[in-house]
C-alpha positions as CSV (number, residue, x, y, z in Angstrom):
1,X,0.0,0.0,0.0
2,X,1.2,3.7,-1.0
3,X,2.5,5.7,2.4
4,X,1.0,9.0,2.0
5,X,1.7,12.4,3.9
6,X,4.1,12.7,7.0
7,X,5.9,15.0,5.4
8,X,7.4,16.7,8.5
9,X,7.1,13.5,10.6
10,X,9.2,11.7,7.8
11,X,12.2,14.1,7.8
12,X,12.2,14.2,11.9
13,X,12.4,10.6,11.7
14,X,15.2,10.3,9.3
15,X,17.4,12.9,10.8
16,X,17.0,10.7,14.3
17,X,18.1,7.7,11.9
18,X,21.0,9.2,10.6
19,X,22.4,11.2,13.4
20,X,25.7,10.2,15.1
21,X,26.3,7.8,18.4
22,X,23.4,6.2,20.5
23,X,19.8,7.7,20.1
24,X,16.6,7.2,21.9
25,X,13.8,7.9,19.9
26,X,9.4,8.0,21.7
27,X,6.9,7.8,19.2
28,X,3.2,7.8,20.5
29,X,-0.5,8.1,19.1
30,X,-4.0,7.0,19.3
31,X,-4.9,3.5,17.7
32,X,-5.1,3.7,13.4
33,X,-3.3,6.8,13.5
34,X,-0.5,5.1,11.2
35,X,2.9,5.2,13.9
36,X,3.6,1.2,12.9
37,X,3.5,2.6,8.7
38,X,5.6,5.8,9.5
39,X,8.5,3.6,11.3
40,X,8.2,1.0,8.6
41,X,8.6,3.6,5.9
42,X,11.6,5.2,7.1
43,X,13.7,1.9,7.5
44,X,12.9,-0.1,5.0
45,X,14.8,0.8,2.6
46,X,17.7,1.9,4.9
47,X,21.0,0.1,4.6
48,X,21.4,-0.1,8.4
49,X,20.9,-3.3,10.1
50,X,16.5,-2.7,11.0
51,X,15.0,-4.8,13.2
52,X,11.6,-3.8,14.0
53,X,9.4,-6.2,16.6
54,X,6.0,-5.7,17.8
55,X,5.3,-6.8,21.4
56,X,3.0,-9.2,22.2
57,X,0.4,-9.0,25.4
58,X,1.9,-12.3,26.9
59,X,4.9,-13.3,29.1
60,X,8.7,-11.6,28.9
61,X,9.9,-14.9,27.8
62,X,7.6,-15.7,25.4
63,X,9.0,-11.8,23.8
64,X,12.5,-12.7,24.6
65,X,11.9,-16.0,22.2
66,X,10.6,-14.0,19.6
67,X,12.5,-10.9,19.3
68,X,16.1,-13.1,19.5
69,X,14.5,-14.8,16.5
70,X,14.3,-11.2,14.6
71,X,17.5,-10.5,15.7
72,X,19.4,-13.4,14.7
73,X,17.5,-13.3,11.3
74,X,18.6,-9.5,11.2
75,X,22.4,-9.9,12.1
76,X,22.6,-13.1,10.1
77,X,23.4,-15.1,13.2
78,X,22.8,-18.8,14.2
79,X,20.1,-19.4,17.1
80,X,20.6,-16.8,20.4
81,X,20.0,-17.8,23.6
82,X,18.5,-15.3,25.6
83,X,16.7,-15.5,29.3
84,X,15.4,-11.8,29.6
85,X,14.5,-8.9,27.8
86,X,17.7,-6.6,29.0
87,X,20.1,-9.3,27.7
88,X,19.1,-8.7,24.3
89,X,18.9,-4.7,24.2
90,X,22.5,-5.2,26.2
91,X,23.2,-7.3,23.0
92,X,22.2,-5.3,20.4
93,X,24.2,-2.0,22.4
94,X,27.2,-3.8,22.3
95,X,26.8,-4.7,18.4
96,X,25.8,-1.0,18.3
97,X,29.4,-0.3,19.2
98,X,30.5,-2.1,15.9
99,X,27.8,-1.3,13.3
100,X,25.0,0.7,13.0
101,X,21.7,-0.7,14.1
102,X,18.3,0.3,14.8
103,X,15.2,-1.3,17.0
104,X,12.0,-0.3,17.1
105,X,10.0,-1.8,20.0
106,X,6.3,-1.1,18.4
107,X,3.3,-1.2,21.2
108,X,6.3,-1.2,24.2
109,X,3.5,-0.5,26.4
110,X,3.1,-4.1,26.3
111,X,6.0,-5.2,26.5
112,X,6.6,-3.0,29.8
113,X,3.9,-4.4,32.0
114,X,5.2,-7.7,32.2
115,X,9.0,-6.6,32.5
116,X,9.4,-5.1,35.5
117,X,11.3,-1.7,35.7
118,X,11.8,-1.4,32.1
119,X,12.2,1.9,31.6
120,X,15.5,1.6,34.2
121,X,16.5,-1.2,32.9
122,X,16.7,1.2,29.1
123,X,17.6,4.3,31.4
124,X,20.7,2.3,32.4
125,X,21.9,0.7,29.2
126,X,21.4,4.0,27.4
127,X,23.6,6.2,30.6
128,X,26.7,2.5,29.9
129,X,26.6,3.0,26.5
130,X,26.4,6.6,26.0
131,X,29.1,8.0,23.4
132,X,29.7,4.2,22.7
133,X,27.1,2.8,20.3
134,X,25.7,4.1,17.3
135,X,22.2,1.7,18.3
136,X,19.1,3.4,17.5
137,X,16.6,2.7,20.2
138,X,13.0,4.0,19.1
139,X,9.7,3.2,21.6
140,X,6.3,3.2,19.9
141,X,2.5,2.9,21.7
142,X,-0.9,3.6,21.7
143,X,-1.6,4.2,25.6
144,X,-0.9,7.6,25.0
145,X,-1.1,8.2,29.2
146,X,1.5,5.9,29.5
147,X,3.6,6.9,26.8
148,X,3.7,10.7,28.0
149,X,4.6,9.5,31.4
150,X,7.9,8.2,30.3
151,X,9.6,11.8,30.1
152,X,7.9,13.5,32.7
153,X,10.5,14.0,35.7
154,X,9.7,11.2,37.8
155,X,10.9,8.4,35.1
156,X,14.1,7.2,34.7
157,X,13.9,8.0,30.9
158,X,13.5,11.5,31.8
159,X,15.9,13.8,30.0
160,X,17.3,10.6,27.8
161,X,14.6,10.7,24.7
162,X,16.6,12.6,21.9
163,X,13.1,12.7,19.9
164,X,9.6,12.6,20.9
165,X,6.8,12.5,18.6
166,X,3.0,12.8,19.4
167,X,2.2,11.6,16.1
168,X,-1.3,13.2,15.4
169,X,-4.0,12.6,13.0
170,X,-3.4,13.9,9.3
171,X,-5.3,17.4,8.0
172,X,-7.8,17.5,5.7
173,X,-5.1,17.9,2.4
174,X,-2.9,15.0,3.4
175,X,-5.6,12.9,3.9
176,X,-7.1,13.7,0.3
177,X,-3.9,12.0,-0.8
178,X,-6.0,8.4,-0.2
179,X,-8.8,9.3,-2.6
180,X,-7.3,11.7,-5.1
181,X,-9.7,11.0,-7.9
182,X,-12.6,12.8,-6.2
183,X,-13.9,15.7,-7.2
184,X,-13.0,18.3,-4.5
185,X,-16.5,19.0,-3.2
186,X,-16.3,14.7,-3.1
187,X,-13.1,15.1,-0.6
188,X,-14.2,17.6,1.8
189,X,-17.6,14.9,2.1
190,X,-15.2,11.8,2.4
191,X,-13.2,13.8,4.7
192,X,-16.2,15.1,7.2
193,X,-16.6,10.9,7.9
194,X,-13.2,9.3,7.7
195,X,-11.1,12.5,9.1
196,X,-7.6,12.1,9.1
197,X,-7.0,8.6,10.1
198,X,-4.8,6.7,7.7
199,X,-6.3,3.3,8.1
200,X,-9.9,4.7,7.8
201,X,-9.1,6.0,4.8
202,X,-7.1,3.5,3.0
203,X,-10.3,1.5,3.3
204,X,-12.0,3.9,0.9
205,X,-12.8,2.9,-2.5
206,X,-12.6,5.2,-5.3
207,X,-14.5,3.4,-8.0
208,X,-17.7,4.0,-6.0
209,X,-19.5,6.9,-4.5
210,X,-18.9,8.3,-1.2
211,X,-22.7,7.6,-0.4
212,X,-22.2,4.1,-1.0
213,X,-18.5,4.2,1.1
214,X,-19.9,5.4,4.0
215,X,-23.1,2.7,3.8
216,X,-20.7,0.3,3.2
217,X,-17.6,0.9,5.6
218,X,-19.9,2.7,8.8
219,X,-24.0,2.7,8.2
220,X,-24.9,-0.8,7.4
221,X,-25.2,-3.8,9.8
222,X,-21.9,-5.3,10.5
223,X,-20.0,-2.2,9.0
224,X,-16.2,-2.9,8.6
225,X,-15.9,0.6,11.1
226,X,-19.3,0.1,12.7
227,X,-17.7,-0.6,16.1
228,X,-14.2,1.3,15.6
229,X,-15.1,3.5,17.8
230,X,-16.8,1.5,20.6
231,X,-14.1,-0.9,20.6
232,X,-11.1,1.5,20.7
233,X,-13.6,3.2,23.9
234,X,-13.8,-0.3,25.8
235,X,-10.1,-0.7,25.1
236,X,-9.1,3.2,26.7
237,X,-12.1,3.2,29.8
238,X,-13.4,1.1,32.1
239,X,-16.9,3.1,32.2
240,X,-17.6,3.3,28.5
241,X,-21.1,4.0,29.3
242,X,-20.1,7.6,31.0
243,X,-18.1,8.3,27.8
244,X,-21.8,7.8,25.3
245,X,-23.4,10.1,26.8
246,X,-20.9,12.7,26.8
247,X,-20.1,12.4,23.1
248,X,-24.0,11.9,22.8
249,X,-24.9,15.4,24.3
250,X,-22.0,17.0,22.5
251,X,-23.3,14.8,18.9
252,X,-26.4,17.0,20.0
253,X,-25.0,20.7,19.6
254,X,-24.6,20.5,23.5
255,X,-21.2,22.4,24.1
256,X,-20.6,24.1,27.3
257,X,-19.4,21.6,30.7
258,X,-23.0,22.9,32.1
259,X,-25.3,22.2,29.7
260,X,-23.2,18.6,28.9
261,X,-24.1,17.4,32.9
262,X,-27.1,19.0,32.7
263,X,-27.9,16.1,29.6
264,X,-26.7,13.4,31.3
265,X,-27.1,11.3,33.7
266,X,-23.6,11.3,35.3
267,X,-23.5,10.9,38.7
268,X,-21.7,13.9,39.6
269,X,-19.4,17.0,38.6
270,X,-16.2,15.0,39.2
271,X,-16.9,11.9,37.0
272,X,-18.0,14.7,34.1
273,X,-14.6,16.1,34.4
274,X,-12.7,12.7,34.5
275,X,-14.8,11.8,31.0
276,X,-14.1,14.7,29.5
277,X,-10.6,14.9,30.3
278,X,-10.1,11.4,29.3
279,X,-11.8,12.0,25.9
280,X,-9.6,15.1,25.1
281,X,-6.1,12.4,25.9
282,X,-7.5,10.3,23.6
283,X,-7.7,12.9,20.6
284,X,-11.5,12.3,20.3
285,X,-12.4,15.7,21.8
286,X,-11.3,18.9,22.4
287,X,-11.8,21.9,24.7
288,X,-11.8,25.1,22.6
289,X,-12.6,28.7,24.2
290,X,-12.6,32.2,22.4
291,X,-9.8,33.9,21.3
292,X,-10.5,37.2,22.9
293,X,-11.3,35.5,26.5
294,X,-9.1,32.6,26.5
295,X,-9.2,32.1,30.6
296,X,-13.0,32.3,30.6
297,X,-14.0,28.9,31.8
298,X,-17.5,30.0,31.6
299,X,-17.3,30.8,27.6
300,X,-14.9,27.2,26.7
301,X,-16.5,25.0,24.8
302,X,-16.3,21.4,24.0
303,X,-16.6,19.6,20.8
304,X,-15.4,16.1,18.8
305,X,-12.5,16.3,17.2
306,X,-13.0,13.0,15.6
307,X,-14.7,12.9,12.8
308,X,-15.5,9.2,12.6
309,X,-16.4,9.6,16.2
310,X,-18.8,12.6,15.5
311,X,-20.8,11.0,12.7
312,X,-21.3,7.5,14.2
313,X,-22.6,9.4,17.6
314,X,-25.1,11.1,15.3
315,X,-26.5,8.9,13.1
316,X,-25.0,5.5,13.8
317,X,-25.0,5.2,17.6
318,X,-28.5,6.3,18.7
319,X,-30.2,4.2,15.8
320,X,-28.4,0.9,16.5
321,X,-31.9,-0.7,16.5
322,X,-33.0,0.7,13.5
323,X,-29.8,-0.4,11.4
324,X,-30.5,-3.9,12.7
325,X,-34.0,-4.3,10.6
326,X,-33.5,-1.5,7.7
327,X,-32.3,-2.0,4.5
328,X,-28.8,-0.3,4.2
329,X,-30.0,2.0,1.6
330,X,-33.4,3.7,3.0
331,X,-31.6,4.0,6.4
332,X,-28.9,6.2,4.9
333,X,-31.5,8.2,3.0
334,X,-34.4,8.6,5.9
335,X,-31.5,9.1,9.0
336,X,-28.2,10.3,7.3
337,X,-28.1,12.1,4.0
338,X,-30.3,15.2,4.1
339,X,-28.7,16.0,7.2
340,X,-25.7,15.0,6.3
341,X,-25.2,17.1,3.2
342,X,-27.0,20.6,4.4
343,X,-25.9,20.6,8.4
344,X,-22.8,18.2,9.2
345,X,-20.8,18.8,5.9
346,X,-20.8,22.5,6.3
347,X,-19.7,22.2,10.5
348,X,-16.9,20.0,9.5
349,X,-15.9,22.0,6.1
350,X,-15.6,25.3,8.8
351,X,-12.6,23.4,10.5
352,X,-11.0,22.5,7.4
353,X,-11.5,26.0,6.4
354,X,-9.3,26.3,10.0
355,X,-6.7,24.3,8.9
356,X,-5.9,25.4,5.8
357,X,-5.3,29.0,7.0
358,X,-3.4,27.1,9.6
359,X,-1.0,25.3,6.6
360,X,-0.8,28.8,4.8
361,X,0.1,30.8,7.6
362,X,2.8,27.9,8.4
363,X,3.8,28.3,5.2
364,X,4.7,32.2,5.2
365,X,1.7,32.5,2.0
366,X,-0.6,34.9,4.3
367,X,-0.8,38.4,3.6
368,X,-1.6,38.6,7.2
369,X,-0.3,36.0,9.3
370,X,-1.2,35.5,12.5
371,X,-0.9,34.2,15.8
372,X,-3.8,33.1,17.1
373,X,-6.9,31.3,15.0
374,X,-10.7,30.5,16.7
375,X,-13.6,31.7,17.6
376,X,-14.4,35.4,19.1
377,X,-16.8,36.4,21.3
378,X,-18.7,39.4,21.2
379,X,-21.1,41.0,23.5
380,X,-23.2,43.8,22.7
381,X,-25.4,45.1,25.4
382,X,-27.1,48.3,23.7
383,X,-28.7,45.5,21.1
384,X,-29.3,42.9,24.1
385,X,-27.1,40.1,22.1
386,X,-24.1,37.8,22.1
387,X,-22.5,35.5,20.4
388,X,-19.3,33.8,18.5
389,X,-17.6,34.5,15.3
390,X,-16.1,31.1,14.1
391,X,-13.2,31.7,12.6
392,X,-10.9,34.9,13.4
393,X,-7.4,35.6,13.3
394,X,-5.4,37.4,15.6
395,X,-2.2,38.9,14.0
396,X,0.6,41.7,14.4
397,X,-1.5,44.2,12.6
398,X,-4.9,43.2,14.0
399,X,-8.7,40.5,13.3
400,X,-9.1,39.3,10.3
401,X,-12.8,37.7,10.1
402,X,-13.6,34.3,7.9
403,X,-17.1,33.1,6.9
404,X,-17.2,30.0,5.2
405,X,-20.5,28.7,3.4
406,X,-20.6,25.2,1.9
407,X,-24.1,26.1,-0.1
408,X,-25.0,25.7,-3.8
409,X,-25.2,28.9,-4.1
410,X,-22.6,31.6,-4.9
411,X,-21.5,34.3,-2.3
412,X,-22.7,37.4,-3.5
413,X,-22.0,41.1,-2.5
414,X,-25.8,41.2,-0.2
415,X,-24.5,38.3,1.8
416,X,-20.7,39.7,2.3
417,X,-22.3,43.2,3.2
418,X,-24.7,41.8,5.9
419,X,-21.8,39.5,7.3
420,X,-19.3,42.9,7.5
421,X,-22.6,44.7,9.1
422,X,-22.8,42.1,12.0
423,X,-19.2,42.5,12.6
424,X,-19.2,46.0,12.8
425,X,-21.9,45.8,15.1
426,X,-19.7,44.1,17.6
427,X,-17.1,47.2,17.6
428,X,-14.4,44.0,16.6
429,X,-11.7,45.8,14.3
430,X,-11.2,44.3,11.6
431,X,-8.1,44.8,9.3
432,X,-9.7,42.5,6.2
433,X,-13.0,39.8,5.6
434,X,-12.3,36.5,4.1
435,X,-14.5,34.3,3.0
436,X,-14.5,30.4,2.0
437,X,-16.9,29.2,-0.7
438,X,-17.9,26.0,-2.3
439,X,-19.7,27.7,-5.0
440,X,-18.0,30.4,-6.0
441,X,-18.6,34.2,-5.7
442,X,-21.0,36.4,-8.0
443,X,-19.2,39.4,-5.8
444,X,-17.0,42.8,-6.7
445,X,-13.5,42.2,-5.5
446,X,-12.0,44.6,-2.8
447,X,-8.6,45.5,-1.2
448,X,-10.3,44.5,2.2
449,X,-11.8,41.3,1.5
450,X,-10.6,37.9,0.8
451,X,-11.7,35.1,-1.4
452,X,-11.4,31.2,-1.3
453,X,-13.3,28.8,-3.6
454,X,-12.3,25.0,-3.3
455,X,-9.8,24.8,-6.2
456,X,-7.5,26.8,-3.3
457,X,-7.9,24.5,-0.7
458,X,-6.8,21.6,-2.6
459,X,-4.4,23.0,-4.9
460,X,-0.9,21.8,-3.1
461,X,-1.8,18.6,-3.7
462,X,-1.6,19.3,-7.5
C-alpha cells in the first residue's frame, strides 16, 4: 500500500536515523493513527541493520523467544540464547558499538507491563553506552497516558529521549492524498466521515460513491468501522457508558461543561470532568474557548475532534436498533443524507476552512499572518445580544474575520455586506474579511476582502 503524507514527521524521523552515536527515539499516538507505517517507511529501505518487533500481550519470555529470533535473522546469526529482555537490548548496544543498528519496539507498552522496571533497565543501558554505540533505540504505543509519562520527571527516561513525537492525525489535504480522484467537493464529504485517520481512509474505494463508502464501511449492519469507535472506547475506559453520553450530548449541539451534565445522567461533577478529560487524551475531543477571553472557563467550549467519532454518535450510535432491521439503503436516506449534506458537511468544512489557514500561515503564504486562530466572542449590550464568530485571526497588525459557506449557491455582494454589518456591530476591528466558498462568488473584489473557492484548498496537492 502507497504511504501517504508525513511530510514533516518523515524528515524528523530520518534525521533521528542518521544522526551520530546512540539515540533514543518516543513515538506515540491513538490506535489507526498510522505510527507502525511511518517507522516501517523510514527503514525499509535503509542500509542499516533494521529490526523492527511488535510486542505481544503475553509473558517476557515468550517476547525474549521471539525478538532473539528477529534479531538473529537480522544480524545473520545462528540461534541466540536469551533468558530476559535486558540481555538482548544489552546485546544489540554492544553490536551498536561495531555497526550501525536500529530497534524499534512497536506497542512497548506491552512489553513494559510484564518486564518489571523497564524503563530503568533502558535508562541504564542507554547512561553505559552513551558516546559508545551508534544503536538506535525508538519506543512506539498507543496508551498515549503511559507513553507521556515516560519523560515526565519522575521516570528514569526522563531527560534521555533525543526525539519525541506525538504523532497526530493527518489534516484535511494529506488525507485527500487516499482518494485523489474525487472531485474536490467529493473530498471535503469523504473527509467530514473518515477524518484524518490513515487506516480509515485507505479502506476507501474510489471506483464507487462516497454515499455508498460510507453505507458500506460505517451505516450498514456489521459495517467494517461500525464498532471502531466502541471498541477503541472499551479498550481506553473502564466506564464506556459515561463516555456515550458525553459524546452523545456534545453529537447533540450540546457544548458548554453545564449544559453537557445538565444532559446526562452522570453521577456527579467530578466523574463529568474525569470523561471529558479522558476524551480530550485520547484525541477524540477537544476543549476550545474564544480567542479574545481565552481564561474564561464559563465561555470554553467542548466539541469532537474525531470525525468518525462525530458521525457515528449522530447517526449510527442512537439508531443501532434501526440499522439492525432497515435495509442499508433507505436507512442512509431517511436518518443520514439530508442531514448530512445541508448541516454536518458545512460544521466540519468550517474546520478545514481552520486548517488550511493554519497550513498557509505555516507556510509564510498569508498576507496577514497570525498568531492566534478561533472563535471570538462578542457582546453587545445596547442591542441585548451575544455571540461567537467562528473563525478569526489574531495577528501583528490586528482581526481578520472568515465566513465559510458550503451552499450551492454563490457568495454574492448582499450576503458579504450583511456579514461585514454584523461585525461592525460588535465594535471587533477588523483589518480584512475573508470568505470560503464552495460555490464560488458572484461578488466585486476589494482590497479588504478575501476570497477562497475549493480549487484553493486543494491546490498543493496538485
Amino acid at each position: 500500500m502507497a504511504f501517504y503524507g508525513r511530510k514533516r514527521e518523515i524528515e524528523q524521523l530520518n534525521s533521528f536515523i542518521n544522526s551520530d552515536n546512540q539515540q533514543l527515539a518516543l513515538i506515540y499516538g491513538r490506535r489507526r493513527i498510522g505510527k507502525s507505517e511511518l517507522i516501517k517507511h523510514c527503514i525499509q529501505k535503509l542500509d542499516k541493520i533494521c529490526i523492527y518487533y511488535e510486542c505481544k500481550q503475553t509473558t517476557e519470555k515468550n517476547n525474549v523467544q521471539s525478538l532473539a529470533e528477529i534479531v538473529a535473522e537480522q544480524l545473520s546469526l545462528p540461534k541466540l540464547a536469551f533468558e530476559t529482555i535486558e540481555e538482548v537490548i544489552a546485546f544489540l548496544y554492544e553490536e551498536g558499538m561495531k555497526r550501525r543498528i536500529i530497534i524499534a519496539l512497536d506497542e512497548y507498552t506491552y512489553l513494559r507491563s510484564v518486564v518489571k522496571g523497564l524503563d530503568s533497565i533502558i535508562q541504564s543501558l542507554v547512561d553505559k553506552y552513551k558516546e559508545k554505540s551508534e544503536l538506535k533505540v525508538i519506543l512506539c504505543g498507543s496508551y498515549i497516558d503511559i507513553m507521556k509519562s515516560i519523560v515526565e520527571t519522575h521516570n528514569p527516561l526522563y531527560g534521555r529521549v533525543n526525539l519525541i513525537m506525538d504523532l497526530k492525525e493527518m489534516d484535511y489535504l494529506d488525507a485527500s492524498l487516499f482518494y485523489g480522484k474525487y472531485s474536490n467537493e467529493d473530498k471535503i464529504r469523504i473527509y467530514s466521515v473518515f477524518g484524518g485517520v490513515p487506516y480509515y481512509n485507505s479502506l476507501i474505494d474510489e471506483s464507487v460513491s462516497v454515499e455508498d463508502n460510507i453505507i458500506e464501511l460505517v451505516s450498514k449492519k456489521n459495517a467494517r468501522l461500525e464498532n471502531e469507535i466502541s471498541m477503541y472506547l472499551m479498550s481506553e475506559l473502564s466506564k464506556i457508558y459515561n463516555a456515550n453520553e458525553v459524546f452523545e450530548a456534545l453529537s447533540k449541539g450540546y457544548s458548554k461543561y453545564k449544559d453537557i451534565l445538565d444532559h446526562t445522567s452522570l453521577s456527579s461533577a467530578p466523574t463529568l470532568v474525569d470523561t471529558i478529560n479522558k476524551l480530550i487524551s485520547l484525541e477524540l475531543v477537544v476543549k476550545e474557548a474564544p480567542i479574545n477571553d481565552e481564561n474564561n472557563k464559563k465561555k470554553a467550549k467542548y466539541r469532537i475532534s474525531d470525525n468518525l467519532s462525530k458521525f457515528y454518535f449522530r447517526y449510527i450510535f442512537p439508531n443501532k436498533s434501526r440499522i439492525a432491521v432497515m435495509n442499508d439503503k433507505v436507512f442512509y436516506d431517511k436518518y443520514i443524507k439530508d442531514d448530512y449534506n445541508t448541516k454536518y458537511v458545512p460544521e466540519v468544512f468550517e474546520n478545514i476552512c481552520k486548517q488550511f489557514l493554519i497550513r498557509e500561515n505555516i507556510d509564510g503564504r498569508l498576507k496577514e499572518d497570525f498568531y492566534k486562530i478561533g472563535k471570538y466572542y462578542y457582546d453587545n449590550p445596547a442591542e441585548k445580544t451575544n455571540g461567537e464568530f467562528d473563525i478569526v485571526t489574531e495577528g501583528d497588525n490586528g482581526y481578520v474575520f472568515y465566513e465559510a459557506k458550503y451552499k450551492s449557491s454563490p457568495i454574492d455582494d448582499k450576503l458579504i455586506n450583511e456579514e461585514i454589518k454584523q461585525v461592525e456591530k460588535t465594535n471587533i476591528k477588523c483589518i480584512k474579511y475573508g470568505f470560503f466558498s464552495k460555490s464560488g462568488y458572484r461578488a466585486e473584489k476589494k482590497n479588504n476582502l478575501i476570497f477562497y473557492e475549493l480549487e484553493d484548498l486543494y491546490k498543493k496537492n496538485k
